[in-house]
C-alpha positions in Angstrom: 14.6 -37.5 48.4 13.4 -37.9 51.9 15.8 -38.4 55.2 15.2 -41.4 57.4 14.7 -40.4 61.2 15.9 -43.1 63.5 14.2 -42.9 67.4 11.4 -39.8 65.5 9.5 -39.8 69.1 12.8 -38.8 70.7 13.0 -35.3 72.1 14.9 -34.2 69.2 13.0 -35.9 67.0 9.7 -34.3 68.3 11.1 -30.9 66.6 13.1 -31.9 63.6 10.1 -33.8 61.9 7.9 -30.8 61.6 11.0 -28.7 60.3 12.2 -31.6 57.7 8.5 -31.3 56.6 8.3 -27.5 56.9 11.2 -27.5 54.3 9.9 -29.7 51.9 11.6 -32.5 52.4 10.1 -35.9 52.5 10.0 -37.4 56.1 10.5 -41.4 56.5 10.2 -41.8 60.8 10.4 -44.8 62.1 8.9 -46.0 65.6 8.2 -49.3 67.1 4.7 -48.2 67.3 2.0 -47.6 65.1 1.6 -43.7 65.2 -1.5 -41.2 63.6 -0.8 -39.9 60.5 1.1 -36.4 60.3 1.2 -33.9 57.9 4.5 -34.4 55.4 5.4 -37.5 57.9 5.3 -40.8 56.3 5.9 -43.7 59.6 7.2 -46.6 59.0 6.8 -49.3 61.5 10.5 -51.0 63.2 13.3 -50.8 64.9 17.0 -51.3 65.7 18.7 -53.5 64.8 15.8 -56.0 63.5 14.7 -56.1 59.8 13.8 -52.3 58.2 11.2 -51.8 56.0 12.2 -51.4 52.4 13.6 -47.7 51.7 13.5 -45.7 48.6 16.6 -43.6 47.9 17.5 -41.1 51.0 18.9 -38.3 51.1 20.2 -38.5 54.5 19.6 -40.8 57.8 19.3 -38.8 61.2 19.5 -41.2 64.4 18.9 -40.9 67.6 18.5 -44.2 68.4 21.7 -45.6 70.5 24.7 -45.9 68.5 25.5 -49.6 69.0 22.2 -50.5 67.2 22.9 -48.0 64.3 26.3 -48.9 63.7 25.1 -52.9 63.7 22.4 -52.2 61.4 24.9 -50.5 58.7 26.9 -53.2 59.6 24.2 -56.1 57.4 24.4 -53.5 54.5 26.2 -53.6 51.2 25.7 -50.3 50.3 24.8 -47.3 51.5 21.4 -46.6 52.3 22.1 -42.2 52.4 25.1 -40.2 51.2 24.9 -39.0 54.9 24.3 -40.2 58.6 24.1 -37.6 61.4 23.8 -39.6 64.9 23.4 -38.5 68.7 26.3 -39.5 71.8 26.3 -37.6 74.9 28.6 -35.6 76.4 28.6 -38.1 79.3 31.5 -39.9 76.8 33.4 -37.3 79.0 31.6 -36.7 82.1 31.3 -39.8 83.7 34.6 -41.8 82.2 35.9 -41.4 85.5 32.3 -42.6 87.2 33.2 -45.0 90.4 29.6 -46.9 89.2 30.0 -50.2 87.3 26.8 -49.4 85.3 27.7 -46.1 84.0 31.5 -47.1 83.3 29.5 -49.4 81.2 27.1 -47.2 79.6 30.0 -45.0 78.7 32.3 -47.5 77.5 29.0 -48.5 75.2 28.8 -45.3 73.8 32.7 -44.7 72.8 32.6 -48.3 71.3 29.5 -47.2 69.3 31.0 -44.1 68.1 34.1 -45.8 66.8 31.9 -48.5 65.0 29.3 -45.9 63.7 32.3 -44.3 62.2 33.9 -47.6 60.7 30.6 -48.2 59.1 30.5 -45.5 57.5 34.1 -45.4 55.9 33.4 -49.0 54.9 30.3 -47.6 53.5 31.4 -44.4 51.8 29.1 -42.6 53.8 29.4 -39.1 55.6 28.7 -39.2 58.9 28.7 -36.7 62.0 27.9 -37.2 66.2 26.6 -35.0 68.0 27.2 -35.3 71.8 25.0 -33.1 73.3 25.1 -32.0 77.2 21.4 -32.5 79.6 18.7 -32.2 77.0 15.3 -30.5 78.0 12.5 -29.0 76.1 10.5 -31.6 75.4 9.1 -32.9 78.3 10.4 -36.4 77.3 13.7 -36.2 79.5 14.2 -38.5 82.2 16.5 -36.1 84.7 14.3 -32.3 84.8 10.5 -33.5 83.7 10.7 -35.9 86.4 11.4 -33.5 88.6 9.0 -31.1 87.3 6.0 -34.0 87.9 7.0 -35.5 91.0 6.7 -32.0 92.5 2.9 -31.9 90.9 2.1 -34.5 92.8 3.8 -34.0 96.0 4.1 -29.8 96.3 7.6 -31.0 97.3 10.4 -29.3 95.6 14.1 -31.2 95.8 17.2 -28.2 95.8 20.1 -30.0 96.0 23.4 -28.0 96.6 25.8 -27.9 93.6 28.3 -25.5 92.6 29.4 -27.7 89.0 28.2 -25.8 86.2 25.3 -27.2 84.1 24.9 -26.7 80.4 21.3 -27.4 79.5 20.7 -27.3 75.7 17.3 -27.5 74.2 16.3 -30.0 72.1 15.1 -28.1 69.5 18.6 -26.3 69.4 19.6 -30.0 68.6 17.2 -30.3 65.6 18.5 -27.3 64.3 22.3 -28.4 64.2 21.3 -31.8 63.1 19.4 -30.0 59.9 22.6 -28.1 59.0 24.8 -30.9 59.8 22.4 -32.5 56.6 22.0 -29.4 54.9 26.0 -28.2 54.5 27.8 -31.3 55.3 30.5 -28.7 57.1 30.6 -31.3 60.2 31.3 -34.5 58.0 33.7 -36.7 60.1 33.8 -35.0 63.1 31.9 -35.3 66.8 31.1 -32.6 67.6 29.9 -31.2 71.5 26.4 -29.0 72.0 25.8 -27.6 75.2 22.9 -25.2 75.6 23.5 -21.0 75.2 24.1 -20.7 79.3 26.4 -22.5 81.9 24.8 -22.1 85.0 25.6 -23.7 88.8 23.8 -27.2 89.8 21.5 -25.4 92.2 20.5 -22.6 90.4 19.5 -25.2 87.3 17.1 -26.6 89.8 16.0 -23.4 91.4 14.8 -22.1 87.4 12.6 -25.4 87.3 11.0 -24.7 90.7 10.2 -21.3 89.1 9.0 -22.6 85.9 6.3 -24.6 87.6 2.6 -22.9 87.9 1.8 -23.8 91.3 3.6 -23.1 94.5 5.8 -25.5 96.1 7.7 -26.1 99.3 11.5 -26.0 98.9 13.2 -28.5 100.6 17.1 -28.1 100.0 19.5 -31.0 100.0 22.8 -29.8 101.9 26.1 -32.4 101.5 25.9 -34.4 105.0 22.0 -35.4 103.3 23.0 -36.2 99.9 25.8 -38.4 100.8 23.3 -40.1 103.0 20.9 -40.5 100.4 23.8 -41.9 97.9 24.7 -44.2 100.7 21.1 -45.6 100.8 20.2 -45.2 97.3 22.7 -46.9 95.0 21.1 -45.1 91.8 21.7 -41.9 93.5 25.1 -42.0 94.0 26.9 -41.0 90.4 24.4 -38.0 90.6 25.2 -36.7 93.9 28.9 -37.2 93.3 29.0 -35.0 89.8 27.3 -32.2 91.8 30.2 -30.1 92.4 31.5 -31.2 88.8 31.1 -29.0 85.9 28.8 -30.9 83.1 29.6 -28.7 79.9 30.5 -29.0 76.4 32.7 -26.3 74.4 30.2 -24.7 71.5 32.9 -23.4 69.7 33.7 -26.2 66.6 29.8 -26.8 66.2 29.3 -22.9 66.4 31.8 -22.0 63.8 30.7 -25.1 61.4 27.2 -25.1 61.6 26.0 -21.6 62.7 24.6 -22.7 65.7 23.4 -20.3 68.8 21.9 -22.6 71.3 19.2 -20.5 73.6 19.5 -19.7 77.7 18.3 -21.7 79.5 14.9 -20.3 80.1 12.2 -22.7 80.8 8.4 -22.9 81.5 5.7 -25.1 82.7 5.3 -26.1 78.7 8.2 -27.9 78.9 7.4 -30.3 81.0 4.5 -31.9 79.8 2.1 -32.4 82.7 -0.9 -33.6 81.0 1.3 -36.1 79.5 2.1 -37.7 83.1 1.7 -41.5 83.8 
C-alpha cells in the first residue's frame, strides 16, 4: 500500500520521496501545484485543509504540512485514512516559549495547540501517530534561515558573522527522512514526540563561519559584535527574536529518538550543494 506525503516539496520531503520509491513502496505526494512526473511518485494535486482527492488504502500518512491543518483535516474523517501518521513540530515548541515577540508566542502557542489536536485525532481515530520536532533544518537549500544567507552573500560578496556563544544543533533533512521512514517502518515511536537535532552542537558563530566556508567564491566578513546587533533589533522588529536567542542554546536531546529509531544524525558539514544557487529568485 502506498504512504501519503503531506507538504512532498518540503525539505524533508525532497529526500523521503526518492527513498519511499527506492523501497518499493508506492508514493501518493500531494502539492498545490501541478508537478512533472517522477519515477515511483504518483502527485496528486491539493492541499490542507480543503477537499483531498480520493485515496486508496494507505499504509501510512507522513506530513509536513503545519499541524493545525493536519489535525483539522482528520478532524472531517470518519475513519482512518492510514494505520499510521508521522508529522513534523519544531523544537521552537521549547525555544522560543519564553519569546518577548507577540508573533512568535503565537506561532508557538499554534504549534503546541496542533500537537495536542493532531494527537486527539488520532486516538479518536485509532490511528498511530508520532511528531517529530526537529532543531534548524538545512540540506536542502529550501530553508528560509542558512540558504538565505548563503544567496544574499552571492549577490552582495558580503558575509553577516554575528557573535553567538548559544549552541546550534543543525540537523539535515535527509537525517529527518530517515527517522520519519523508521518511525513508519517499526512503529517503535508510536505516541510519542520525539526531539531531532543534527549529529553536532556547535556555537552560533561558528555555525555561520562553516557556511561562509561552504560557499565557492570569496567573501568579505563583516562581524556583528553585541552594541550592533541590539541596534539592528532596535531598528528591525523581525530581527529582534533572532538577535536575542543568540547567546541561547538551540538544541534537542537525541537520546529517545536514537534509542527507538536507530537514528545517527550527521555533523554538521555543509557545502555549496546545499544551498541551491541556481535555484535563486
Amino acid at each position: 500500500m502506498p504512504v501519503l506525503v503531506i507538504g512532498a516539496t518540503s525539505q524533508i520531503g525532497h529526500f523521503l520521496l526518492p527513498r519511499l520509491a527506492a523501497g518499493g513502496d508506492g508514493v501518493l505526494a500531494l502539492s498545490r501545484h501541478p508537478r512533472p512526473a517522477r519515477a515511483g511518485v504518483q502527485w496528486l494535486q491539493g492541499q490542507l485543509p480543503g477537499p483531498m482527492p480520493e485515496l486508496p488504502p494507505l499504509r501510512a500518512v507522513a506530513s509536513f504540512a503545519p499541524l493545525d491543518t493536519l489535525a483539522q483535516w482528520l478532524s472531517g474523517l470518519q475513519s482512518a485514512p492510514a494505520p499510521r501518521v508521522v508529522a513534523t513540530s519544531s523544537m521552537s515548541v521549547l525555544t522560543k516559549r519564553d519569546s518577548a515577540l507577540p508573533a512568535e508566542r503565537e506561532l508557538i502557542g499554534r504549534l503546541a495547540a496542533g500537537e495536542a489536536e493532531l494527537e486527539r485525532q488520532c486516538r479518536r481515530l485509532g490511528m498511530a501517530w508520532t511528531v517529530l520536532r526537529p532543531t534548524l533544518i538545512y540540506g536542502a537549500g529550501l530553508d528560509r534561515s542558512l540558504t538565505p544567507i548563503a544567496r544574499r552573500a552571492a549577490r552582495t560578496r558580503l558575509f553577516p558573522l554575528p557573535a553567538g556563544r548559544g549552541l546550534r544543533q543543525p540537523v539535515h533533512a535527509d537525517d529527518l527522512a530517515t527517522a520519519v521512514l523508521a518511525c513508519i517502518d517499526t512503529g517503535a515511536a508510536d505516541g510519542r514526540i520525539l526531539a531531532l537535532g543534527g549529529g553536532e552542537r556547535l556555537p552560533a558563530a561558528e555555525m555561520f563561519a562553516r557556511v561562509r566556508a561552504s560557499l565557492p567564491f570569496a567573501t568579505v566578513p563583516l562581524p556583528l559584535g553585541r552594541p550592533l546587533l541590539r541596534l539592528l533589533a532596535a531598528l528591525l522588529p523581525g530581527a529582534r527574536g533572532p538577535v536575542s536567542r543568540l547567546d541561547r542554546d538551540l538544541v534537542a536531546d537525541n537520546a529517545e529518538a536514537s534509542a527507538l529509531l536507530g537514528v545517527a544524525p550527521r555533523p554538521f558539514r555543509v557545502d555549496a550543494s546545499m544551498w541551491r544557487m541556481d535555484a535563486e529568485g
